[in-house]
N, C-alpha and C positions, 0 to 999 in steps of 0.2 A: 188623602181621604179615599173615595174611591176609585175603582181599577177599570178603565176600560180596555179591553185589545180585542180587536179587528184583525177576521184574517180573508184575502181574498184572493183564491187559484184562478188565473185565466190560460186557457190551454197548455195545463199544468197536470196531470191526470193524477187525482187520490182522491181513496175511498172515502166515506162519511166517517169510519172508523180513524182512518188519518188527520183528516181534517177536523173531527171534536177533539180529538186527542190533542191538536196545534190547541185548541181553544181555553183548552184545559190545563195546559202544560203554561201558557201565557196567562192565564189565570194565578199559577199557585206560583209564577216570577214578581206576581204584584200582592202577595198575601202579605207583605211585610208593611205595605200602604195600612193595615190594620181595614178589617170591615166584620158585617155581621152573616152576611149571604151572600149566598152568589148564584149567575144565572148566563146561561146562552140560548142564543136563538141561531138559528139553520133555515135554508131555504129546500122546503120540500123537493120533493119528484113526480115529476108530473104524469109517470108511466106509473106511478104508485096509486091504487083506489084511494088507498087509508090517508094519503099526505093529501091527493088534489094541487101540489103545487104549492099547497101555505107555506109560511114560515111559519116551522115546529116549533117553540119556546118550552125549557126545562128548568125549573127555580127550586133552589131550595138554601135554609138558612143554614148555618153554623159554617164548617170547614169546607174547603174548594174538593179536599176527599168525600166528602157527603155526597156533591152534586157528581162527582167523577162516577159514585156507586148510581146514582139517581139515572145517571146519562144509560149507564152499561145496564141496566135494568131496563132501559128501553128498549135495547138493542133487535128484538124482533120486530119491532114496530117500525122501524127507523132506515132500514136499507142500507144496515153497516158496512154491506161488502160491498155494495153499490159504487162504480168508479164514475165521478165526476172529473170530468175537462173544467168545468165553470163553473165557480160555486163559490157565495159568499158566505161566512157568519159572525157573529159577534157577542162578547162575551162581556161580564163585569162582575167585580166585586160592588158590594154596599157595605155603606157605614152610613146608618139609618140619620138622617138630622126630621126627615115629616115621616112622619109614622115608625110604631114599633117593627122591629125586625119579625120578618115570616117571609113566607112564600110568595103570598100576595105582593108584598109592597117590595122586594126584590126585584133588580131589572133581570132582563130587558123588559119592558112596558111596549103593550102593545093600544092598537087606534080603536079595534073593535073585535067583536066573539072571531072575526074572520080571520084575526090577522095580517091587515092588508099591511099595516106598517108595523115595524119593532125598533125602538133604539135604546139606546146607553146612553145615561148621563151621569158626570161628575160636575158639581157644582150647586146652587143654591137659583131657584129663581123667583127670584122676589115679587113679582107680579102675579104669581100663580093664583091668588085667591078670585081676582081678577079675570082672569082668563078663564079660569073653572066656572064661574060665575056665567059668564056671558056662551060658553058650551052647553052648560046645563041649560039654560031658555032654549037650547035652538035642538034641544032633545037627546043630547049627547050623558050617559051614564057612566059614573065612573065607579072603578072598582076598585083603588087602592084608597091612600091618604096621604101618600106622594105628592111634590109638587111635580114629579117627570112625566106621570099620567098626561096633564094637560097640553103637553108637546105633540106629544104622542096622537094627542085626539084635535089638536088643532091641527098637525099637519092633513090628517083624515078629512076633516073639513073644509080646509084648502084646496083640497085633492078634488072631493065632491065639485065644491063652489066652480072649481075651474076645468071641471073633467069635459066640457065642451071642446074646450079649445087645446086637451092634450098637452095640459104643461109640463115642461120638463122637469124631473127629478133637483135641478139646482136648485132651478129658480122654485120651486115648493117648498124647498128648506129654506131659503133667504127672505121668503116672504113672511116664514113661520119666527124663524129667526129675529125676523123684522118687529115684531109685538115683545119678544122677549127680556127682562129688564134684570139684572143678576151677573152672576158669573158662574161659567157653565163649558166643559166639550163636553160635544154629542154627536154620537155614530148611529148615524140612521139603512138601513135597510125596508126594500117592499117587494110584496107578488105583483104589484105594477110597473117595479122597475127591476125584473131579475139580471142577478148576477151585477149589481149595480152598487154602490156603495157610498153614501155622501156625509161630510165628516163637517164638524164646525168650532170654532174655539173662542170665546171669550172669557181672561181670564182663570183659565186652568188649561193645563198643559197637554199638548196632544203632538206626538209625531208620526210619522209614516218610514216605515221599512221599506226598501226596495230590494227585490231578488230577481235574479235571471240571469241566465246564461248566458246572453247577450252586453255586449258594454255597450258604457251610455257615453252619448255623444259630448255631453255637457258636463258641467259642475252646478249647474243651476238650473231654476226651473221656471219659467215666465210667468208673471202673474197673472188671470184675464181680471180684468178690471170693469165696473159697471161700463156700460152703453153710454159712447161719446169717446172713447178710448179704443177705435180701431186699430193701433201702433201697437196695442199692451193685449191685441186679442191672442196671444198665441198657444198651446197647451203642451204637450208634452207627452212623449211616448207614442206620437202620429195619432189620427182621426182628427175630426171636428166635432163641435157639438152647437149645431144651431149658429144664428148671427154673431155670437159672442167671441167666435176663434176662428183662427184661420185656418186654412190646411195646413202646415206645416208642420213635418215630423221636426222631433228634438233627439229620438229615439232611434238608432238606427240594428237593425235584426237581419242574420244573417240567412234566414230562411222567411219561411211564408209565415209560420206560426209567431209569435209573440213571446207566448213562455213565461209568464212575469206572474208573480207573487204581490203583494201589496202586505205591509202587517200595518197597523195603526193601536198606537196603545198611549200610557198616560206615560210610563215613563221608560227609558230605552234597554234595563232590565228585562222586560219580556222580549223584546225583540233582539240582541245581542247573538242568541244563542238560534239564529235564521238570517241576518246578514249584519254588516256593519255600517251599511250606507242607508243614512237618514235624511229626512227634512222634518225643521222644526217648524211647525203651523206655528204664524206670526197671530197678533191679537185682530179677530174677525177675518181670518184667512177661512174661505170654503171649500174644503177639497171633494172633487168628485172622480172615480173612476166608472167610467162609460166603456163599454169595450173593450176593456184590459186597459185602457189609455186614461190617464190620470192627468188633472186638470185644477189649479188651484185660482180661488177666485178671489176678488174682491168688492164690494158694494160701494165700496166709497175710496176717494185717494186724494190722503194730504201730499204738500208739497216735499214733506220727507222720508216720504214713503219709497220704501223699496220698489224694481219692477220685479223682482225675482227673488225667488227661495235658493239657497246653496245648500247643494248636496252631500254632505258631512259626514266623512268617513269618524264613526266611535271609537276612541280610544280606551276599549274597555275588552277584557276577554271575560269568558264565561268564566273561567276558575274562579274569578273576583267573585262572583255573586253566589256561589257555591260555600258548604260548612267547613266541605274537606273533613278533615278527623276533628272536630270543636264538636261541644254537644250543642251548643249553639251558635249563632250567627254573634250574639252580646259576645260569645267567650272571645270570640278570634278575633274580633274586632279590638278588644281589649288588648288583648296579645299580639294585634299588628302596630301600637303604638310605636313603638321600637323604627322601625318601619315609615310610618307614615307622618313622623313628624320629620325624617329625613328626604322625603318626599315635597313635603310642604316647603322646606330650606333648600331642595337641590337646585341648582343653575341660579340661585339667589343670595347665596349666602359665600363671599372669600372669607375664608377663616383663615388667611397667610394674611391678605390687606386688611383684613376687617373692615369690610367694605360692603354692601346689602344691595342690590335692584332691583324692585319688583315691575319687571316688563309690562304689567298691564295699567299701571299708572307714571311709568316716571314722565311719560310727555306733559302732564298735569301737575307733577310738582313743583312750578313754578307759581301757579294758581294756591294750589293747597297751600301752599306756605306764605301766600298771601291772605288768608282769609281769616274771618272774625273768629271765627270758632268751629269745633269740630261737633258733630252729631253722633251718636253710636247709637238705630235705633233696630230693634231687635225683638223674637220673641222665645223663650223658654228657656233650653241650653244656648241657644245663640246671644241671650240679654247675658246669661253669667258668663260669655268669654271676655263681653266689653267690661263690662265689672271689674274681671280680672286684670284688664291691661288699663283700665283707665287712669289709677297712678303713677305707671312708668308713662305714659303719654304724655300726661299735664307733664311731665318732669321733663319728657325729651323732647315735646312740641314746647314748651312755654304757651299754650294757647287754651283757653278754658275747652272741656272738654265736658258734653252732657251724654250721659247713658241716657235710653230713653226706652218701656217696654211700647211697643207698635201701636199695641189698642189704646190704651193709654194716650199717649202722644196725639192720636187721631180726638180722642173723647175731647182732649182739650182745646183744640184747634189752637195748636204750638205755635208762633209766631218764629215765621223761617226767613229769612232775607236770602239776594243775591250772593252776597258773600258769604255765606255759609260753607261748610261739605258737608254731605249729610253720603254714612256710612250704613249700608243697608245689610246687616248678617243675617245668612241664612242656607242653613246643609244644600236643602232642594233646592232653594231660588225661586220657589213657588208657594210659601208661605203670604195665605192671603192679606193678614193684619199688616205684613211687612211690605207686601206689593202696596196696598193700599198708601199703606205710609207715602209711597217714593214718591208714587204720581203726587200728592199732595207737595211735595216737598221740590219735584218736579218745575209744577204749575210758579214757582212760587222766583225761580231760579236759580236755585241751590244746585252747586256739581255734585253729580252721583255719584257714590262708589258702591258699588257690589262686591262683597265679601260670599261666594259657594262652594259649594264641592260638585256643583252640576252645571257641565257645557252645555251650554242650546238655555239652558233655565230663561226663565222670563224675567226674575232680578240681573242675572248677566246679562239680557241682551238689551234690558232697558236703563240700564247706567251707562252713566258717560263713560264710567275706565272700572277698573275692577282689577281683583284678586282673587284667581282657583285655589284653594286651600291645598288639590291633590293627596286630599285623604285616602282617595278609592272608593268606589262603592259604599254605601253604609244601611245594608238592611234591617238590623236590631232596629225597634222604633225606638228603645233608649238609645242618647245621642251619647258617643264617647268617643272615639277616634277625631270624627268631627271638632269633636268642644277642643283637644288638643292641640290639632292643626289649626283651629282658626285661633287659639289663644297664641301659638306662635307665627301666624300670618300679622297678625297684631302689631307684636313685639319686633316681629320686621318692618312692620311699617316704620313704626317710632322710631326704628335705626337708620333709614332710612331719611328722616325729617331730622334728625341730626346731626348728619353726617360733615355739617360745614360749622358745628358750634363747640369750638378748641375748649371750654369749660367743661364740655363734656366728655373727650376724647377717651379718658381713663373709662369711665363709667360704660364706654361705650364697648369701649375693650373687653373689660369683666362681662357684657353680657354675651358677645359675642363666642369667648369664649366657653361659656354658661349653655350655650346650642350647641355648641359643639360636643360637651360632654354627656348632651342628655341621651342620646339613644342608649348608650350605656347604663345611665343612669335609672332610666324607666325598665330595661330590663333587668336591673337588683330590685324594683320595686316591684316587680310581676312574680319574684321569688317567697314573695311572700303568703301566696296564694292558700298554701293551706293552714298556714297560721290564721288567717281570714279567715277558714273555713271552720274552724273552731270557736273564733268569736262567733261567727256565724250560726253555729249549735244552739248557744247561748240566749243570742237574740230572738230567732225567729219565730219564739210566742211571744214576744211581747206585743204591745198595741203601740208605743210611742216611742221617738229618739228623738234627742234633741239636737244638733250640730253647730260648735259655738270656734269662734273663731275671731279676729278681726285683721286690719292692713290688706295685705297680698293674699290673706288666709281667707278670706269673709266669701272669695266667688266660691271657695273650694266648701264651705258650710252651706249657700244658696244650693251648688251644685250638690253634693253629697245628699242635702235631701231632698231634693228632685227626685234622685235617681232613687232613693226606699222609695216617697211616696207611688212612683211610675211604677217599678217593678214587686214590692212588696205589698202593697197598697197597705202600706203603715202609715199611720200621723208621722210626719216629719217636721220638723222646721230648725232651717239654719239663723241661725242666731246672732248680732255682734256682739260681742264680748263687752264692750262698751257700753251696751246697753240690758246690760245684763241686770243692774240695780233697777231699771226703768220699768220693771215687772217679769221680765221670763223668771228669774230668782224664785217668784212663787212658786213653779211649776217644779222646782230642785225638791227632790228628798232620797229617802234611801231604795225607793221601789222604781225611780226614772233614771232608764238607760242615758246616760251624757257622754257626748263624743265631743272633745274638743282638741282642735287645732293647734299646734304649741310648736311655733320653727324660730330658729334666731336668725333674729329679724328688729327689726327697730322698736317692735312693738314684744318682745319675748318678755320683758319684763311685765308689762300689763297684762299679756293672756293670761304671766304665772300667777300673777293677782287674779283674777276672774276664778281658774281654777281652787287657789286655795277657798273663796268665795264659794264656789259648787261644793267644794269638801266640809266646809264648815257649817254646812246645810245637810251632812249626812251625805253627801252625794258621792261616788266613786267613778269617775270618768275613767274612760278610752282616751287614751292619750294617742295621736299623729304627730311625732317628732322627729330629731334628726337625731342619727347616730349619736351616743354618750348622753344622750340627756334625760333616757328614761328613766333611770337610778330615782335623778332628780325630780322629776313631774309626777310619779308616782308612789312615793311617800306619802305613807299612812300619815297624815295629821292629824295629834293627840288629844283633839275634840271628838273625832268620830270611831277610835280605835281602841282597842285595848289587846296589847301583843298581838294585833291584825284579828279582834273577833268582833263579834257587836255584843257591848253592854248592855245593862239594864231593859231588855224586850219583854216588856210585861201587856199582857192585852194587846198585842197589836201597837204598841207603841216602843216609840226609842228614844233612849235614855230622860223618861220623863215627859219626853215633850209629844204635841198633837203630830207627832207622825205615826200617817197609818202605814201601817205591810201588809197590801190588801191578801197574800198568797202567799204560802212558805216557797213557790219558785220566787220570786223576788231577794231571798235573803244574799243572793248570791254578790249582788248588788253592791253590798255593803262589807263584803270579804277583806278586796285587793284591787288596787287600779290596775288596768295594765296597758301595754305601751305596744304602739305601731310604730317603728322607728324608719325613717327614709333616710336618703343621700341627702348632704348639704348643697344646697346649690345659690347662685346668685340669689338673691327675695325676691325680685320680682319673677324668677321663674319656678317657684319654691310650692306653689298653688297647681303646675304640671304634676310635678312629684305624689304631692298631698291629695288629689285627685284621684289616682286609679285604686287606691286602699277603700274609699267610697266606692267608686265603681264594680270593684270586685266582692265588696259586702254587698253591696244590694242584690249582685248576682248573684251570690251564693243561699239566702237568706230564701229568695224565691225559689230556686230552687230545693231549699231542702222543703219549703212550705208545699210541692209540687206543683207551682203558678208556671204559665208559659212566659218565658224571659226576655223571650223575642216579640212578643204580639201581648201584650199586657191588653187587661178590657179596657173597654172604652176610650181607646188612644190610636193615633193613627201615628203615620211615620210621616208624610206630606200634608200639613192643616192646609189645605186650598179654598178652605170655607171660612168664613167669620164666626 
């Protein structure tokens, strides 16, 4: 959802011109989070009349280029060239959930006309009306319709109440923090605490970058922990700060200066491209940087609670996150499947033994293969991976197996036992419906498994064991690359949990095999791109597509119209074949686009029933099949045809009956079917194949429509909200 980063130079010398440009350059690393505005705040100069020292705030809605133009049009006002030693600022995208998107309600949010405080929040806070409420009696005016405003003007308030006794900058945020009820990080800056920066996390994801010239003594970083905890007071990078810590450097520099950088952002794409050594703020972790020297806190300490944060070198290079020659991020992502499903199988998959391990669960599969039943609970593209694998599971677990979507599950209050596992998929790992889920499922004591594509995530580090998919990076906010790796993280599972069951040994073989031939295989199906591009002509005036399917075929209909509705904003809806009598059938005639799924498979004989069904309705379907069989699936049937033309079209109707043609573009419709043909592969891996022919329509469809294919409206790439 939204984007925070944080950047902070301690006798580091660059100009304001350097330093908005960090701001801004980390800004447009988190555009792909989806928002509506974006905004930074800077801390004045105090040699300047015009600034007085405030924190200057610049907001503005639409693209992170708007606010870049908004920034650079300040520039006389602003003290571009000006070279700061010590200097904090802080930036953020939105994606509006209290109020319309503007200027106004854009962060950063400040406490009053002065400016004393400005911070960034991602997150939701539930108690806001509340809090606003009890500001407002005590004379406090607000300017947005934000729930962040009232952060912002409680800390102000706190500030006042306590400005006798000179509180410190932590403990103002943990006491603010302290009334706060939601889920939320927030990067706080003030003219009462410059050069100062204090950071907080409940619930959405927040890390800290470290830069500097100097090596660090550690791999880890000590907690301080509330008061009663002298053992745990220690900080990091040298200094003290009050009773709370001790002297004791963690940090050691080989001259007098320091030198040290800080970045803080929501996810490690902005930071990547300034160092590779991170920490991931734990849930209600406080970080504060005091004096260049950085300090992570905590309020409260259960018994299995960490002392210390580990300092985590990123296994990611900037190229990843970069277009390279792609017109988009959607293209290359698509066109890294090849790739990245061979990623997802490497150091996991013998394909001489046939033999699978996935390292971050096998100490657990003793447990797992004891339990009552498996869970797959999930949201969006991650709900249609488990769809897709959930028949070979039941087949190679023998154990009931329930899909389940997050909110849903949560609405119902699921009844979870001990013996459960409950399987948590999700790209980021910070999917809120899905975090939510865990803890409930948690509480309940059910083993975790975390299914991501993101180290540090807060789904990885709160499962018991887990699975990195190793897709790479994935910025499109439409999921692809993703939904592939984890439908084959899956499918290794299940091989895995069979691996001692001799009735299956063959079956185990052919899929094996089946992985092994697919990188190949996905790149003949990526050959088909401009043939797609042509259906794509076709389609993209229309208003609806239907996508009908069933078996191993039905995630690849859910998923296919996902991906129109996300990127094309067409009616979509995938369909079961099955249920095709049970009413979609009305919605068949000669003017509705039908895409159906047709692979041999155990169920080829029913699709090819379903099909002549849509045909005999006037309908002319898009066929997805395998080599040789389009001949076959695409034959005019002698109800709707005549020498391949349409009969009897009098008034708007055909051949007699109440079908309308609302548009002479429609008659095309009713021409000729035609046929998207794939690689045959195993069935249960026949839905990877059948996949990226949707994927690359939706792409193409948007783009000929000129829609952004990366950033679709009103979607975000990380839901961290409810």
């Amino acid at each position: 959802m939204c984007g925070i980063f944080a950047y902070l130079n301690y006798e580091v010398p660059a100009t304001r011109q350097e330093i908005l440009q960090k701001l801004i350059n980390g800004l447009k690393r988190l555009e792909y989070r989806g928002y509506d505005s974006a905004g930074v705040a800077f801390e004045g100069s105090s040699d300047n009349p015009l600034l007085d020292g405030q924190i200057k705030i610049i907001k503005q809605t639409g693209k992170v280029a708007a606010l870049e133009k908004l920034v650079q049009e300040s520039k006389d006002s602003n003290d571009f060239d000006k070279t700061f030693d010590i200097h904090v600022g802080i930036a953020h995208t939105r994606w509006a959930t209290h109020g319309e998107p503007s200027p106004t309600n854009a962060h950063p949010h400040r406490s009053d006309p002065n400016n004393e405080f400005a911070l960034v929040h991602n997150g939701i806070i539930t108690n806001y009306k509340d809090i606003k409420s009890f500001l407002s009696q005590r004379g406090h005016r607000f300017e947005t319709e934000t729930d962040t405003e009232v952060v912002a003007k409680l800390i102000k308030h706190l500030y006042d109440t306590h400005k006798d006794r000179k509180i410190k900058f932590t403990e103002l945020v943990e006491l603010t923090v302290a009334q706060l009820e939601g889920a939320f990080a927030i990067a706080v800056i003030s003219k009462h605490y410059p050069a100062d920066i204090v950071a907080t996390r409940r619930g959405s994801p927040l890390l800290i970058g470290v830069k500097s010239k100097n090596k660090l003594s550690t791999d880890h970083i000590p907690v301080v922990f509330a008061k009663g905890h002298p053992e745990d007071h220690r900080g990091f990078l040298g200094g003290s700060q009050g009773r709370r810590i001790d002297e004791q450097t963690e940090y050691h520099t080989t001259g007098v200066k320091k030198e040290i950088e800080y970045f803080f952002a929501s996810d490690a794409s902005a930071i990547i491209e300034h160092t590779d050594q991170v920490i991931f703020m734990e849930e209600n972790d406080l970080a504060a940087v005091h004096e260049g020297t950085l300090h992570i806190h905590q309020a409260t300490r259960s018994l299995d609670e960490k002392t210390f944060r580990e300092i985590t070198t990123l296994k990611m290079a900037i190229e990843e996150i970069m277009k390279g020659s792609f017109n988009s991020f959607m293209q290359k992502e698509i066109f890294e499947q090849p790739e990245s499903v061979v990623n997802t199988m490497r150091g996991r998959v013998n394909f001489e033994k046939g033999t699978v391990v996935l390292g971050g669960i096998k100490d657990y599969m003793n447990e797992i293969r004891r339990c009552r039943r498996l869970l797959f609970i999930a949201c969006g593209t991650s709900y249609h991976s488990a769809i897709a694998t959930r028949q070979l599971l039941e087949e190679l677990t023998e154990l009931p197996v329930m899909v389940e979507l997050a909110s849903d599950f949560l609405d119902r209050s699921t009844p979870v036992f001990r013996d459960d596992v409950c399987f948590f998929i999700s790209q980021s790992g910070e999917t809120a419906d899905t975090l939510n889920a865990l803890h409930y499922c948690k509480q309940r004591g059910a083993l975790i498994v975390g299914i991501t594509n993101v180290v540090g995530s807060n789904i990885s580090r709160e499962s018991n064991c887990g699975v990195h998919i190793n897709a790479g990076p994935e910025i499109g906010v439409a999921s692809t690359k993703a939904y592939t790796s984890q439908f084959v993280a899956l499918v290794l599972f299940g091989l895995m949990m069979s691996e001692d069951r001799i009735s299956l040994q063959n079956r185990r073989k052919e899929i094996v095999q089946g992985l092994k031939d697919l990188p190949e295989q996905i790149k003949t199906v990526l050959t088909m791109d401009n043939k797609i591009l042509e259906l794509a002509q076709e389609l993209h005036e229309e208003k609806s597509l239907l996508v009908m399917g069933r078996g191993y075929n039905y995630a690849t209909c859910l998923e296919g119209a996902l991906k129109i509705k996300e990127l094309t904003y067409m009616h979509s809806e995938g369909i079961l074949a099955g249920e095709l009598k049970h009413g979609p059938l009305a919605l068949v005639d000669a003017a509705m686009p039908v895409l159906m799924v047709c692979t041999r498979d155990n169920v080829f004989s029913k699709c090819e029933n379903a099909l002549q069904q849509v045909k005999a309705r006037h309908g002319v379907p898009i066929v997805i099949c395998n080599y040789g069989d389009a001949e076959l699936l695409t034959e005019e049937s002698p109800e709707s045809t005549n020498n391949g033309s349409i009969t009897n079209i009098e008034n708007g109707h055909l051949n007699g009956e109440d079908t309308h043609i609302p548009t002479h573009k429609h008659l095309k419709w009713v021409k000729k079917s035609r046929a998207l043909e794939v690689p045959k592969t195993i069935d249960c891996l026949q839905g990877i194949l059948t996949v990226i022919p949707m994927q690359l329509l939706s792409m193409r469809i948007a783009e000929l429509k000129k829609l952004d294919v990366d950033c679709p409206r009103n979607l975000a790439k990380s839901v961290t909200v409810e």
